[in-house]
TIVO-92477 format. One record per residue: residue number from 1; residue in one letter; x negated, y, z of N, C-alpha, C in turn. Coordinates in steps of 0.001 Angstrom, whole numbers, plus 500000, padded with zeros to 6 digits. Each point is the difference from the previous one (the first is absolute). Example, Ala and Ser with C-alpha at 12.3 -4.5 7.8 and 13.67 -1.06 7.14 Angstrom:
REM residues 2
<atom drenlum="1" lovo="A" n_east="486810" n_north="494310" n_up="507800" ca_east="500890" ca_north="501190" ca_up="500000" c_east="499100" c_north="501200" c_up="500000"/>
<atom drenlum="2" lovo="S" n_east="500350" n_north="501050" n_up="499280" ca_east="499180" ca_north="501190" ca_up="500060" c_east="500770" c_north="501090" c_up="500730"/>
//
This chain:
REM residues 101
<atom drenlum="1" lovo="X" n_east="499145" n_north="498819" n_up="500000" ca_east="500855" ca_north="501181" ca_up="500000" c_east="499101" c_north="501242" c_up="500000"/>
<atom drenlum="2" lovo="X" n_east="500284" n_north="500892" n_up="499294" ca_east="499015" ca_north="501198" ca_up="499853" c_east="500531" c_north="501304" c_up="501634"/>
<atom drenlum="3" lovo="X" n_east="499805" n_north="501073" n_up="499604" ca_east="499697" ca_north="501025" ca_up="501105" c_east="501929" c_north="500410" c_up="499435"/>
<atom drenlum="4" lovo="X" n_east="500420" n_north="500572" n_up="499026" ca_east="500872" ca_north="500277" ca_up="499750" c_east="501496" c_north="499180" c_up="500165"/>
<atom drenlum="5" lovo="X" n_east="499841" n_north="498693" n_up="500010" ca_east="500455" ca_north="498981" ca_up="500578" c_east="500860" c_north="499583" c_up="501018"/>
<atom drenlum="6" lovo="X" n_east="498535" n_north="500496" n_up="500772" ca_east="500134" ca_north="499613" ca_up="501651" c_east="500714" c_north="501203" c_up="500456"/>
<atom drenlum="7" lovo="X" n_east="499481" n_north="501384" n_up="499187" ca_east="500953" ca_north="501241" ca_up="500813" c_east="501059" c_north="499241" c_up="499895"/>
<atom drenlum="8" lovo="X" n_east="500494" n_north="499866" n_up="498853" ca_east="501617" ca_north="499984" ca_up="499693" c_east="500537" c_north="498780" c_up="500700"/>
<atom drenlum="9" lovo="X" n_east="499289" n_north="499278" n_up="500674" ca_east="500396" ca_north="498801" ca_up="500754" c_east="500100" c_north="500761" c_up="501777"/>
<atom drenlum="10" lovo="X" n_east="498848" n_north="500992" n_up="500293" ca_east="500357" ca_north="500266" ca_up="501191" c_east="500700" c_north="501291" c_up="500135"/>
<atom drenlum="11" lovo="X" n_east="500801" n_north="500822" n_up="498979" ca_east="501198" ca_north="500857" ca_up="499571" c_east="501137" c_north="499230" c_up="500591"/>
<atom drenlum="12" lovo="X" n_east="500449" n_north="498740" n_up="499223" ca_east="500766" ca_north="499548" ca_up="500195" c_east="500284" c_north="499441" c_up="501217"/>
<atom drenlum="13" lovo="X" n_east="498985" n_north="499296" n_up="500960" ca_east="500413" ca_north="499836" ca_up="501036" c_east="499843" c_north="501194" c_up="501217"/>
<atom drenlum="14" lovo="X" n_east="499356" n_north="500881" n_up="499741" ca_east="500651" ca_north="501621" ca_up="501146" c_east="501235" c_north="500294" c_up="499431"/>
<atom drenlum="15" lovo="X" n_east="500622" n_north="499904" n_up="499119" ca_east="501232" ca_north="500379" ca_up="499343" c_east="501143" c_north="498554" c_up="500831"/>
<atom drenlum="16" lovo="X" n_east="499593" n_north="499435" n_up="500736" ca_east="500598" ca_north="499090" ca_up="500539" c_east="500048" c_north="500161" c_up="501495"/>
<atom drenlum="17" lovo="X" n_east="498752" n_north="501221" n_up="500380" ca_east="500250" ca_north="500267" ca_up="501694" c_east="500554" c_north="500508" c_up="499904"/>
<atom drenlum="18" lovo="X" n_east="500931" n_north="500381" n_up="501418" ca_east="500355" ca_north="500549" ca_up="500185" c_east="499351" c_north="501638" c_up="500755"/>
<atom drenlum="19" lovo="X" n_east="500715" n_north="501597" n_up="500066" ca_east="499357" ca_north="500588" ca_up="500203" c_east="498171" c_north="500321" c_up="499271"/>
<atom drenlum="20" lovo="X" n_east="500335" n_north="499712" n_up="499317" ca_east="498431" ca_north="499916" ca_up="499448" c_east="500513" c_north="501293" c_up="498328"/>
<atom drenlum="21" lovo="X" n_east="498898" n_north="500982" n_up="500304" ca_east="499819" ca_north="500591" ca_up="498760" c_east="498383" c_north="500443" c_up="499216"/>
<atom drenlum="22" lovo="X" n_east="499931" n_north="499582" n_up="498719" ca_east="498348" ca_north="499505" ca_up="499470" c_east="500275" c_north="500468" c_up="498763"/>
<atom drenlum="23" lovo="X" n_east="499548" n_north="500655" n_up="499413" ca_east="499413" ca_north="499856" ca_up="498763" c_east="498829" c_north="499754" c_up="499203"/>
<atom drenlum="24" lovo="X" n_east="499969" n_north="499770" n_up="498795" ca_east="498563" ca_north="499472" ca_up="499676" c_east="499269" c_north="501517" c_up="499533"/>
<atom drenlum="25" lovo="X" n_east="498777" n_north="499851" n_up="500178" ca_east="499131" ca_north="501238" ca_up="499612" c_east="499655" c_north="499709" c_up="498423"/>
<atom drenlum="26" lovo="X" n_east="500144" n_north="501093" n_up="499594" ca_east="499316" ca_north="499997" ca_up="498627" c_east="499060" c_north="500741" c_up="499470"/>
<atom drenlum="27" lovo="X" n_east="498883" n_north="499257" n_up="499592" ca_east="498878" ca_north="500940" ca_up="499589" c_east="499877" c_north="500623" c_up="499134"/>
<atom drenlum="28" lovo="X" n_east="498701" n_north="500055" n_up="499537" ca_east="500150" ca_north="501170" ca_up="499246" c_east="499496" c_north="501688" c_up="500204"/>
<atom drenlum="29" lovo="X" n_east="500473" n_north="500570" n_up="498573" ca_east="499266" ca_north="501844" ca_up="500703" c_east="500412" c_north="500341" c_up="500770"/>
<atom drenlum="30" lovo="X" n_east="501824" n_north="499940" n_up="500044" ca_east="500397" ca_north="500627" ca_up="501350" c_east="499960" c_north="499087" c_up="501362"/>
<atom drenlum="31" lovo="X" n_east="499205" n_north="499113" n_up="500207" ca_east="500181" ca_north="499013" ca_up="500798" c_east="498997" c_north="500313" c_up="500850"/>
<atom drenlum="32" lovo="X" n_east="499544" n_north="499733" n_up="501343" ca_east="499199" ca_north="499735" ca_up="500870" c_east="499363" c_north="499172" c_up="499973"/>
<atom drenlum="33" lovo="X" n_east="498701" n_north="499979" n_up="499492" ca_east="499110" ca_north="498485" ca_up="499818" c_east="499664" c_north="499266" c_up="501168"/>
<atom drenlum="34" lovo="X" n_east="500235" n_north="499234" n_up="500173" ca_east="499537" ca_north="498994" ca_up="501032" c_east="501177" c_north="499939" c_up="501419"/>
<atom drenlum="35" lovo="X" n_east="500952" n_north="500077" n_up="499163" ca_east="501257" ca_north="500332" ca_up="500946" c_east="500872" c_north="498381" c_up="500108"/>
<atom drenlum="36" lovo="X" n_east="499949" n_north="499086" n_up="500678" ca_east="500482" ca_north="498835" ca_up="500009" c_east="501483" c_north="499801" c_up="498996"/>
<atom drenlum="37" lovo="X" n_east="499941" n_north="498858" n_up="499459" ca_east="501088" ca_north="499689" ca_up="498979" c_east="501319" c_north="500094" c_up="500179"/>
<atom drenlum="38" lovo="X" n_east="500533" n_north="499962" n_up="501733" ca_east="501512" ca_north="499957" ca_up="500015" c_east="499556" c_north="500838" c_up="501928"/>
<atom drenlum="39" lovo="X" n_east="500937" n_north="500901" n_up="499843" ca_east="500031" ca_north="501005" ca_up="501684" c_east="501254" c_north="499455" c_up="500343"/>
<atom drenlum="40" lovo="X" n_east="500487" n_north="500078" n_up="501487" ca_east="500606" ca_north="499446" ca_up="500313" c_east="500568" c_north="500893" c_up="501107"/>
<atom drenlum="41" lovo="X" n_east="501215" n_north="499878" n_up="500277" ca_east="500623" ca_north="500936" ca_up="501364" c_east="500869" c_north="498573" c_up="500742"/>
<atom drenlum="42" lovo="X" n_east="500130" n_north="499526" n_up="500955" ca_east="500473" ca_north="499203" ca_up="500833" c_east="500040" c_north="500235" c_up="501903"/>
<atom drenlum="43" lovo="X" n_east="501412" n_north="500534" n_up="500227" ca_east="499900" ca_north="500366" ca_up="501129" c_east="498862" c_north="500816" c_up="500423"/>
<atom drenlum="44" lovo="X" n_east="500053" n_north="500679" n_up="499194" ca_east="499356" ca_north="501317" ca_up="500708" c_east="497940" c_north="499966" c_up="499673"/>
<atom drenlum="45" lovo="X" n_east="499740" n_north="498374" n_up="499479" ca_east="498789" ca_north="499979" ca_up="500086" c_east="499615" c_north="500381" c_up="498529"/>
<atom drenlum="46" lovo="X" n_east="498476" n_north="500465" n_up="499310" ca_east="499573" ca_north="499875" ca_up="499166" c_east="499252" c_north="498538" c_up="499282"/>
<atom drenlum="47" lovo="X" n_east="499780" n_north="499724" n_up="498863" ca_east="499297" ca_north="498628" ca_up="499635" c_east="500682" c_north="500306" c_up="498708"/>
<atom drenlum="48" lovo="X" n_east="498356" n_north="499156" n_up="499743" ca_east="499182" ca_north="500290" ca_up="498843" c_east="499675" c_north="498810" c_up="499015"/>
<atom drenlum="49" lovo="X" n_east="500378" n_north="499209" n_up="499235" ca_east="499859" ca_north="499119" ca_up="499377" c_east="498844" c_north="500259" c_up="498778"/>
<atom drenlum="50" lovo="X" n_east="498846" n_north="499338" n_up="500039" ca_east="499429" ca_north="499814" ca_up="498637" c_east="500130" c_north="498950" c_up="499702"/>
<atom drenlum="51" lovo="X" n_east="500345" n_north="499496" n_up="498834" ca_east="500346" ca_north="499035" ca_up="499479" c_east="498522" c_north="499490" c_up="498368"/>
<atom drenlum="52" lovo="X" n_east="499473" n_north="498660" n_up="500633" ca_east="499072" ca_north="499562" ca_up="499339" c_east="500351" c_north="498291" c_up="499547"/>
<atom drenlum="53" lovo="X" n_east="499443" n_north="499789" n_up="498799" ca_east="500621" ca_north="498565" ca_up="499204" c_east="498436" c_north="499339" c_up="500186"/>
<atom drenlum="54" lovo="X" n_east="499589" n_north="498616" n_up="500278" ca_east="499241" ca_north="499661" ca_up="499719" c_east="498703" c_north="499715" c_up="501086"/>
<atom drenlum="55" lovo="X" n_east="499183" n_north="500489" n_up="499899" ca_east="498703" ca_north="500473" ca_up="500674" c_east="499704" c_north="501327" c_up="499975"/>
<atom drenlum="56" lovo="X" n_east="501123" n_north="500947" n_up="499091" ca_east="500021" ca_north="501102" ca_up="500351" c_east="499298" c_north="500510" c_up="501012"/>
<atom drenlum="57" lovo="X" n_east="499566" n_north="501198" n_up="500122" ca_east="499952" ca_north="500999" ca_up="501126" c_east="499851" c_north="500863" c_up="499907"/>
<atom drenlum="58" lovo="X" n_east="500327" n_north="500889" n_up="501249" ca_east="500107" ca_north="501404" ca_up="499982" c_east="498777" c_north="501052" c_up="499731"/>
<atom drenlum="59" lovo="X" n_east="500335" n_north="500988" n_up="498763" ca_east="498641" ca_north="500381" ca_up="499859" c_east="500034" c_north="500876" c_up="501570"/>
<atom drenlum="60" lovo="X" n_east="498590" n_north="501154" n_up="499658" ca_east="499388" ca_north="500423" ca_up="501254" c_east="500919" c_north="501342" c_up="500426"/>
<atom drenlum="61" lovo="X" n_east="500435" n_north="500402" n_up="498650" ca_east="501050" ca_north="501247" ca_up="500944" c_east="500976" c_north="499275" c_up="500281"/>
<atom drenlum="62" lovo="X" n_east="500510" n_north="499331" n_up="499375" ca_east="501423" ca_north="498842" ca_up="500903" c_east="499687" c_north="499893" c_up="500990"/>
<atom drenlum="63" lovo="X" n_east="498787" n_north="499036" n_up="500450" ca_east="499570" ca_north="499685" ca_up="501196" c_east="499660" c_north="501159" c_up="500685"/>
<atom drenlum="64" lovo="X" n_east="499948" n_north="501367" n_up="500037" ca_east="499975" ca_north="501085" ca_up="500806" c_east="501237" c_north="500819" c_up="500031"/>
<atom drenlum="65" lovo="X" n_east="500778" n_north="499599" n_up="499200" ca_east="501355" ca_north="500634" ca_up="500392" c_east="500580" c_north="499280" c_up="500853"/>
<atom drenlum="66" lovo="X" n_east="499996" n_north="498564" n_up="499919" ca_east="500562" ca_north="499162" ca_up="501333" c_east="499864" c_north="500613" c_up="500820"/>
<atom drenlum="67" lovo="X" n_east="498772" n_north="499745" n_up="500138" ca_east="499093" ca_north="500524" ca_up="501654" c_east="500574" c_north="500899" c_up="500419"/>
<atom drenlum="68" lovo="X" n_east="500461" n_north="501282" n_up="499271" ca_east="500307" ca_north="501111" ca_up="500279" c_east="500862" c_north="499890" c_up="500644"/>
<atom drenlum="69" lovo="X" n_east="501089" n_north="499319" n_up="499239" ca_east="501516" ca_north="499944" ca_up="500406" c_east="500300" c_north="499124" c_up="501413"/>
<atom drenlum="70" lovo="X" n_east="498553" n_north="499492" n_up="500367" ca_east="500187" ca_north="498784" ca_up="501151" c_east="499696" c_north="501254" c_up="500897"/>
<atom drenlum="71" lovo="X" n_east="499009" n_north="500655" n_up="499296" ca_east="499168" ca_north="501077" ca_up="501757" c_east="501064" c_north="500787" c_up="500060"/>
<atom drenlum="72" lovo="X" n_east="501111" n_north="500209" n_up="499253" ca_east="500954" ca_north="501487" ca_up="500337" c_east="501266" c_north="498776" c_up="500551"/>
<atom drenlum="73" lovo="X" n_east="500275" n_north="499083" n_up="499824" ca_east="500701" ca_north="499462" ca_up="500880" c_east="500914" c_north="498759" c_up="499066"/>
<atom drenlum="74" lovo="X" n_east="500147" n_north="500354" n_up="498724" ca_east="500394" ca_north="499128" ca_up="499732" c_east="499704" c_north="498228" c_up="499465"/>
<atom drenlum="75" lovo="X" n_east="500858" n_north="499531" n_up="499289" ca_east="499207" ca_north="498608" ca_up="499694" c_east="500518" c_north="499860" c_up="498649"/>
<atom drenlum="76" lovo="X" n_east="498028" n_north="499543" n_up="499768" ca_east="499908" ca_north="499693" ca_up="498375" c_east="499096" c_north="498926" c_up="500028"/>
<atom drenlum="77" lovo="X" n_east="500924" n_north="498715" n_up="498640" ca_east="499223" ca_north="499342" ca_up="500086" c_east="500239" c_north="499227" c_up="498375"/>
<atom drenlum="78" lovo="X" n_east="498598" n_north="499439" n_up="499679" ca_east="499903" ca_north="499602" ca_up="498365" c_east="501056" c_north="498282" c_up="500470"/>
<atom drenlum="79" lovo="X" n_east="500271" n_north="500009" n_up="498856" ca_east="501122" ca_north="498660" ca_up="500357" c_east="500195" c_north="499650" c_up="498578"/>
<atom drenlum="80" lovo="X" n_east="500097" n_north="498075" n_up="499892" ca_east="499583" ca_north="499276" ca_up="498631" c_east="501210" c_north="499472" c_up="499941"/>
<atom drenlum="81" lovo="X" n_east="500993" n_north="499813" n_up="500845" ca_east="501346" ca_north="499146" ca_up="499756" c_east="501274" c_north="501135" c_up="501316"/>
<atom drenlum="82" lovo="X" n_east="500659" n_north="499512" n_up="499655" ca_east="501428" ca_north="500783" ca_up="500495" c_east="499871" c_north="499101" c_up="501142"/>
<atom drenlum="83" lovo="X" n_east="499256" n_north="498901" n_up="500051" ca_east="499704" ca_north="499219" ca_up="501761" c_east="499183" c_north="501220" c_up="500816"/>
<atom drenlum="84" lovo="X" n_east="499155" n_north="500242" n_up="499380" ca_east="498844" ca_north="501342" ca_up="500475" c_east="501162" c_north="501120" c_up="500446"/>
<atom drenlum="85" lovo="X" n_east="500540" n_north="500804" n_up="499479" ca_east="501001" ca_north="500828" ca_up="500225" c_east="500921" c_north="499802" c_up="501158"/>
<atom drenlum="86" lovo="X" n_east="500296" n_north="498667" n_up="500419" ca_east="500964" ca_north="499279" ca_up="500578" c_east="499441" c_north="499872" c_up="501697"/>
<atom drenlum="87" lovo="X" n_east="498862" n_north="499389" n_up="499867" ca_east="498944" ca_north="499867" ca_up="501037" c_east="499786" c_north="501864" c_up="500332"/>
<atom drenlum="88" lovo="X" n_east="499633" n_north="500912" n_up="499345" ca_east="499609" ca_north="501465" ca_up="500795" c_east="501625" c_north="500570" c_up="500194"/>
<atom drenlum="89" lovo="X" n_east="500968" n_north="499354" n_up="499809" ca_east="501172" ca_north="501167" ca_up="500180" c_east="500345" c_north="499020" c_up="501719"/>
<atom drenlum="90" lovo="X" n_east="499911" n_north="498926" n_up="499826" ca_east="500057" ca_north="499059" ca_up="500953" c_east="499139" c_north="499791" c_up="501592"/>
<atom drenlum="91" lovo="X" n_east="499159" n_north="500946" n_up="499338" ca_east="499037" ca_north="500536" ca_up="501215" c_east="500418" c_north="501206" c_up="500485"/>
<atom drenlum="92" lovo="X" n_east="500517" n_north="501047" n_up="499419" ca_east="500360" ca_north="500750" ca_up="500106" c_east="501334" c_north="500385" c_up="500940"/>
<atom drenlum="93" lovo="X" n_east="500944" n_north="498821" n_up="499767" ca_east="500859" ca_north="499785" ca_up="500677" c_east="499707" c_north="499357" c_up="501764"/>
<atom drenlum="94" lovo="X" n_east="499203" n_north="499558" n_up="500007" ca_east="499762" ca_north="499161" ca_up="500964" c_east="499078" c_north="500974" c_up="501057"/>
<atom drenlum="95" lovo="X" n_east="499249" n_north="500800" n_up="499153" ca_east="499519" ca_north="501161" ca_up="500569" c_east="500967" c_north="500615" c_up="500752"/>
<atom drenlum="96" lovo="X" n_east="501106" n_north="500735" n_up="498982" ca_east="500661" ca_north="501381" ca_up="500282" c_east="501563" c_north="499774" c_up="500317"/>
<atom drenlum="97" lovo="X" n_east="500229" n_north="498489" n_up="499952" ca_east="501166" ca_north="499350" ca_up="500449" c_east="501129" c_north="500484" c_up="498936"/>
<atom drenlum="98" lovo="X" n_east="499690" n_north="500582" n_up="498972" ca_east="501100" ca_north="500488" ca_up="499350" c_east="499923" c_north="499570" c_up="498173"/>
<atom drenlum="99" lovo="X" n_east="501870" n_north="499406" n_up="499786" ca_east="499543" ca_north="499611" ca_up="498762" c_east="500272" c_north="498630" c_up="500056"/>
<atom drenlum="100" lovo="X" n_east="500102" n_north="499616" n_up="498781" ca_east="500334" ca_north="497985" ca_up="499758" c_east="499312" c_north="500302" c_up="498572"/>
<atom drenlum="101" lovo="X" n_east="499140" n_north="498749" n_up="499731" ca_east="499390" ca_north="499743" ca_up="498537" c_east="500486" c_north="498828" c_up="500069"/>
//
């Protein structure tokens, strides 16, 4: 499954939480480079999906925009299957008690 793929595989299942609002980022000129593939609003928290096919990985401003978004508070994380997605929203809950995945 390629990178484009998998978005549209983990679209479809946030489009299945509940309370959950995400859209996918799109790059590009007017785009923010190194801005993770799908943002996410869920009860109040931020998260950050990059989405990689393969052995993929995140280049180095990806991998420093994470960071960023981890040191200012929120959570970002590169993820290869909608299991990946499933597992950080799932932590999240268990964290902050709020929410069903």
């Amino acid at each position: 499954m390629n990178e484009a793929a998998l978005v549209k595989k983990i679209r479809g299942f946030l489009a299945t939480v509940s309370d959950c609002f995400f859209w996918k980022e799109h790059g590009g000129q007017y785009g923010t480079a190194g801005i993770p593939d799908i943002i996410v609003c869920w009860h109040g928290r931020f998260v950050a999906f990059e989405a990689k096919a393969g052995k993929n990985r995140p280049t180095k401003l990806q991998a420093t925009t994470i960071e960023a978004i981890r040191k200012a508070g929120g959570t970002a994380a590169v993820v290869y299957s909608v299991e990946d997605v499933k597992a950080v929203m799932s932590e999240l809950e268990a964290r902050y008690g709020q929410g069903k995945v």
